[in-house]
C-alpha positions as CSV (number, residue, x, y, z in Angstrom):
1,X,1.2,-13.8,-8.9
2,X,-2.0,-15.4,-7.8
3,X,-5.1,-16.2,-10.0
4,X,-8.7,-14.4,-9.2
5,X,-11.9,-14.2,-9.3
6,X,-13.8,-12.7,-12.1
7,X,-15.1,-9.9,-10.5
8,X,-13.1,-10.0,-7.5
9,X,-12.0,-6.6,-4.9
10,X,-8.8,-5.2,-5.2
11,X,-6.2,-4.5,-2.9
12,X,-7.2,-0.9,-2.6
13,X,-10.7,-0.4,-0.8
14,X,-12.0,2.9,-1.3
15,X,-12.6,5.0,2.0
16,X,-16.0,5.4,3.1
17,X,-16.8,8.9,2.3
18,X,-14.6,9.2,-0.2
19,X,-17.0,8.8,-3.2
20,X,-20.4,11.4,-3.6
21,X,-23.5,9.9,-2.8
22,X,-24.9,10.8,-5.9
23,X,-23.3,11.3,-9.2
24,X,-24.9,12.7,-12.8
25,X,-25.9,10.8,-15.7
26,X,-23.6,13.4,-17.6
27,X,-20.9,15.6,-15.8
28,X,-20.7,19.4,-16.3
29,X,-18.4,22.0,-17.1
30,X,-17.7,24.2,-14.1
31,X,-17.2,27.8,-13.6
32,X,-13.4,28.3,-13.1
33,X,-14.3,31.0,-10.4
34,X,-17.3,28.9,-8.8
35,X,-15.4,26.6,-6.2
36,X,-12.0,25.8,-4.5
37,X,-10.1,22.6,-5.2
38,X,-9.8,20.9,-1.9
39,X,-6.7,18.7,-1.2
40,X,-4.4,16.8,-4.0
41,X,-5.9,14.8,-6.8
42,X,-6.9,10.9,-7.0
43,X,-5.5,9.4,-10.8
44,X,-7.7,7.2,-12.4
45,X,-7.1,5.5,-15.3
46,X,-9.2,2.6,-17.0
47,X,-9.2,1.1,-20.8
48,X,-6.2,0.9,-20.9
49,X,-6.1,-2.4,-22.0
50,X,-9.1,-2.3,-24.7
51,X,-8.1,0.7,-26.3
52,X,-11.1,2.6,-24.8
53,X,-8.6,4.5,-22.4
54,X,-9.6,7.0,-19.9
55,X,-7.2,8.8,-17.8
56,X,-8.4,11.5,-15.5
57,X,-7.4,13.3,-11.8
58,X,-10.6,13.5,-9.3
59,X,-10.6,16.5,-6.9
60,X,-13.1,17.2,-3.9
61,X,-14.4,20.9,-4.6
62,X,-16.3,23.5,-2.5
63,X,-18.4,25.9,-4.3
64,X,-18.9,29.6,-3.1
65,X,-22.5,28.2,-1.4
66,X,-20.2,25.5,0.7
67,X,-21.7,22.5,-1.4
68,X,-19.2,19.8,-1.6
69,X,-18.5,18.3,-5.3
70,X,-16.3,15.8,-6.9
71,X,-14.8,16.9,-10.0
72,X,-12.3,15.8,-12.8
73,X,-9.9,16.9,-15.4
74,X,-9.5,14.6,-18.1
75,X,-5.8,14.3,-19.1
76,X,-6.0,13.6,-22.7
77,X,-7.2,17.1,-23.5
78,X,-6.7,20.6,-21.5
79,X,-9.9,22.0,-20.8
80,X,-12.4,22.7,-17.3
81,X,-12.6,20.5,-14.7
82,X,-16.1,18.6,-14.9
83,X,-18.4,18.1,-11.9
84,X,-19.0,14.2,-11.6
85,X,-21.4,14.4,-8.6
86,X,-22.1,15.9,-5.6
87,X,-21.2,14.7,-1.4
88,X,-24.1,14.4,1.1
């Protein structure tokens, strides 16, 4: 074990790419026959430790218009998948 920064980057850098260049204020329920789930899920989970838990799997989507989004499914409740942003 070894002491950080405040504030200091994980072990895990994100891929460039990898994240939408621009994300909503709010996401928004999709259409479950608007787009195609491209490739496996990405887990996130954050709160954890304040009681504020969040716990949800990210997928890259492609809608019937070939826009690319990135979506999630939070997994403390069934329900849609949510559109978090779009890709350039």
């Amino acid at each position: 074990w070894q002491a950080r920064e405040q504030g200091a980057q994980g072990s895990m850098p994100v891929a460039p790419g990898s994240r939408p260049g621009w994300l909503f204020a709010a996401p928004m329920a999709l259409d479950e026959a608007g787009y195609q789930v491209q490739g496996q899920a990405e887990r996130i989970e954050s709160g954890w430790w304040d009681g504020a838990d969040v716990r949800r799997d990210y997928y890259r989507i492609e809608t019937r218009d070939g826009l690319r989004g990135w979506a999630y499914r939070d997994l403390s409740q069934a329900g849609p998948l949510w559109l978090q942003g779009w890709f350039a």
